[in-house]
N, C-alpha and C positions, 0 to 999 in steps of 0.2 A: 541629841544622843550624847550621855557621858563619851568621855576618852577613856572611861574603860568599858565601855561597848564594842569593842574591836570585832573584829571578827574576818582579819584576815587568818589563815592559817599556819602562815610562816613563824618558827620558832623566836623571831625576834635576836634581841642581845642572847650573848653566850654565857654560860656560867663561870666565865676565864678562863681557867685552867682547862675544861671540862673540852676535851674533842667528843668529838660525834660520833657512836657506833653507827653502821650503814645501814640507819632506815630511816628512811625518807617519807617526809613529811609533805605532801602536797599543797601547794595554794590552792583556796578552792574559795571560791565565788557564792554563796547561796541565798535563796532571798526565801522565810519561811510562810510566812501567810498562813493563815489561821491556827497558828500557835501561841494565841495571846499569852497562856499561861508560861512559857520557855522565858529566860531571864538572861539578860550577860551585864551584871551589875556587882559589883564590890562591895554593894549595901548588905547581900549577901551573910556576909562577915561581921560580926557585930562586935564592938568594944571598943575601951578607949584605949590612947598611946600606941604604943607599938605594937601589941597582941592581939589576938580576935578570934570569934570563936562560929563556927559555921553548924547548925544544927536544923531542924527540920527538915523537909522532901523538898529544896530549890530544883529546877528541873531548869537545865542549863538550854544555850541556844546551839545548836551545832555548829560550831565554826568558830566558835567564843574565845575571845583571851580572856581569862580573869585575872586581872595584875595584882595579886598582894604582894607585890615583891619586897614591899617597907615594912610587910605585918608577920609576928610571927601568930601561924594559922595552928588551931586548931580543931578537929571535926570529931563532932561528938559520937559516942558511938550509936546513938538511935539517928543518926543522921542520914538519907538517902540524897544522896546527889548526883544526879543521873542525864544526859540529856535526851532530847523529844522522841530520839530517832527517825526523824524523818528527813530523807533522803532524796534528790534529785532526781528528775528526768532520767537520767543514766543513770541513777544509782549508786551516786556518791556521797557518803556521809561523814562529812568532814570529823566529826570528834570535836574536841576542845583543848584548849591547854591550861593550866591552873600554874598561876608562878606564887611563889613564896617568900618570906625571909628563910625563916625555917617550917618546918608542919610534922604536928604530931597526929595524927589518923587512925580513931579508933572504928566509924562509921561504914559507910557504903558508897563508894565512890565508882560512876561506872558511866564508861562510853556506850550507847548504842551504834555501834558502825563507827568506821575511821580509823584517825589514833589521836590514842588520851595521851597527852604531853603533860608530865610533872615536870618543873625546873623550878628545885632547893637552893637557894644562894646560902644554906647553911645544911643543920645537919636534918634529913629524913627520916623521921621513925612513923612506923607501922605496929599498930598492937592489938592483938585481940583479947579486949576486956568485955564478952558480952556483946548482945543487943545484934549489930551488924556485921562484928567481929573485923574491923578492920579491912573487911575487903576491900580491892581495888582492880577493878575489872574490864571489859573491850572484849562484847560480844555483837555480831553482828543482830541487826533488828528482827528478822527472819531465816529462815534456814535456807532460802534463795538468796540472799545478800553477802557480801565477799566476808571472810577476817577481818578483824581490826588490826591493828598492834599498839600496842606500850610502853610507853617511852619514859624512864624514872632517870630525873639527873639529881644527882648529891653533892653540892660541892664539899662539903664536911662529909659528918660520916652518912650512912641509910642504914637503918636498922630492920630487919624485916621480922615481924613476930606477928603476921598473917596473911592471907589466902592473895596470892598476885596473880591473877591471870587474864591470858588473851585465847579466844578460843580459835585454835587455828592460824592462828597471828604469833606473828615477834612480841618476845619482852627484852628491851633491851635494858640493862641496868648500869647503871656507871655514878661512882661516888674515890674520893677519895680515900675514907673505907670502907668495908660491904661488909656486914655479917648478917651471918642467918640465925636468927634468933626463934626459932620453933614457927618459923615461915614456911609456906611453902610457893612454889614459883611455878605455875601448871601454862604449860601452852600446848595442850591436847588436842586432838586431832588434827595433825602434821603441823604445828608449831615448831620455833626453836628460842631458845635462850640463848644471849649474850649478857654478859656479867664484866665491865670493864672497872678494874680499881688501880689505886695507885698508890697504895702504901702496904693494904691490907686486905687479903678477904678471907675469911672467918665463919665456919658453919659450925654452931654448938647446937640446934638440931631442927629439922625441917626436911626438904624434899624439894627436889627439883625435877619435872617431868616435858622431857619432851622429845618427839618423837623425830622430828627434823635435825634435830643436836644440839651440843652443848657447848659454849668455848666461854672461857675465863680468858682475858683481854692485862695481862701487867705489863708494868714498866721495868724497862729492860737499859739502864741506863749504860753501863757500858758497852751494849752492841754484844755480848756475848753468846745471843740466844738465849739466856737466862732470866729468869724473875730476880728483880731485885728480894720480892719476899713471896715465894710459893707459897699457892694457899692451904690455909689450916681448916682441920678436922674433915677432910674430903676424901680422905684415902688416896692421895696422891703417891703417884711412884712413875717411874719411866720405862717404858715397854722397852722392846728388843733391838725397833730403831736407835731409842734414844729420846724419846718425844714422852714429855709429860703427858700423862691423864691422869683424870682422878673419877672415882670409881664407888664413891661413898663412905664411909668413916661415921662422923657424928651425924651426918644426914645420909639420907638415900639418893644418889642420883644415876637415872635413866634419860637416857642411855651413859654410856661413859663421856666423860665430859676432854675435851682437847683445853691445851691450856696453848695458850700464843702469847709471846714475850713479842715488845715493838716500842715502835716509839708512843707509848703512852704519855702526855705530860705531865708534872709535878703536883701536889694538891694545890702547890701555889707558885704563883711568881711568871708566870708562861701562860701567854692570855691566850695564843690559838691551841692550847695542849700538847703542841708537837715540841719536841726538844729543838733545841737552837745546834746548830754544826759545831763541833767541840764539846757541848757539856758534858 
């Protein structure tokens, strides 16, 4: 077995600066047996030097790390990458996680069951140009089998300019900055979105739907309860407490969205995310 055959489920290294919104990623154990065809292989990835390009229907093993963390990845838009969906004894379907240098993602990328972990050690973009239109998705196998959820980290910027969903499931999102670029961000039936940035978030036009809530996640460097930069084009304003929401502008978003200032970390320089006592 490569050593990129992994297939523990633990997120591994951090993306430095990058803290963790609260969803939790389980270790999980799974052995699949007559799944010849399921892959957890880097060969995946095709190209020389530092870049590589993923196309075709590779159909992932559940529980898989695929390390390109040295390649910047690209996934073609006729691309389906998918895994087996099959599921444990009990009923656990681990997901996978896909690491990066950076990744531009025009295809079809999708969990059956679990959660699909993306970790960018640069910048995220998402585009729909045709064919599969960029989706990026975490639905359960059957309509008996739990939510997934979705875990997208950025250490640069994440661009979102297509369909991101978890059905019923968390989408957590976290980049140094975040815009919505004619994305939309769906975690329908009793979902929620969490959106963590640290310089920027930016909607010029898309949708975010979900039906559990919405919170935007900045950094709040002085302690003041304040974003160091409220986010743009959301329709942001502060209700009658005092408390930021925002309500739609350049995108639509349902429900109103809560915004939470904290100790967010820096895009750089602060390896667990959390600010140091003083700064």
């Amino acid at each position: 077995m490569s050593d990129s055959a992994q297939r523990s489920m633990s997120p591994g290294r951090s993306l430095g600066p990058n803290s963790v919104l609260p969803l939790v990623v389980a270790a999980t154990t799974f052995f699949l047996g007559g799944t010849a065809a399921a892959i957890c292989n880097t060969n995946i990835c095709s190209g020389s030097g530092t870049s590589c390009t993923i196309s075709g229907t590779p159909t992932i093993d559940n529980g898989c790390i695929l390390d390109l963390s040295g390649k910047n990845v690209t996934i073609t838009k006729d691309a389906v990458v998918t895994t087996d969906g099959m599921c444990d004894a009990e009923g656990n379907c681990p997901g996978f996680i896909l690491r990066a240098a950076s990744l531009v993602h025009r295809g079809l990328l999708r969990a059956l069951g679990g959660t699909l972990v993306i970790e960018v050690f640069g910048n995220l973009t998402t585009e729909d140009v045709g064919g599969h239109h960029g989706h990026i998705a975490v639905q359960p196998p059957t309509a008996l089998d739990p939510a997934g959820e979705l875990d997208l980290r950025g250490a640069g910027s994440v661009t979102l300019g297509s369909l991101i969903s978890a059905s019923g499931g968390t989408v957590a999102i976290q980049g140094c900055s975040v815009t919505l670029a004619g994305g939309s961000v769906d975690a329908s039936d009793g979902g929620m979105i969490q959106i963590m940035y640290r310089q920027a978030l930016v909607a010029q036009s898309g949708a975010l739907v979900a039906p559990s809530g919405i919170e935007f996640h900045c950094r709040d460097t002085d302690d003041d309860g304040e974003c160091d930069s409220d986010p743009e084009g959301l329709g942001c304003a502060k209700d009658a407490s005092g408390s930021l929401k925002c309500g739609g502008g350049q995108a639509s978003v349902n429900p109103v969205a809560d915004v939470v200032a904290g100790d967010v970390g820096p895009c750089v320089g602060c390896g667990n995310g959390v600010r140091d006592a003083g700064e």
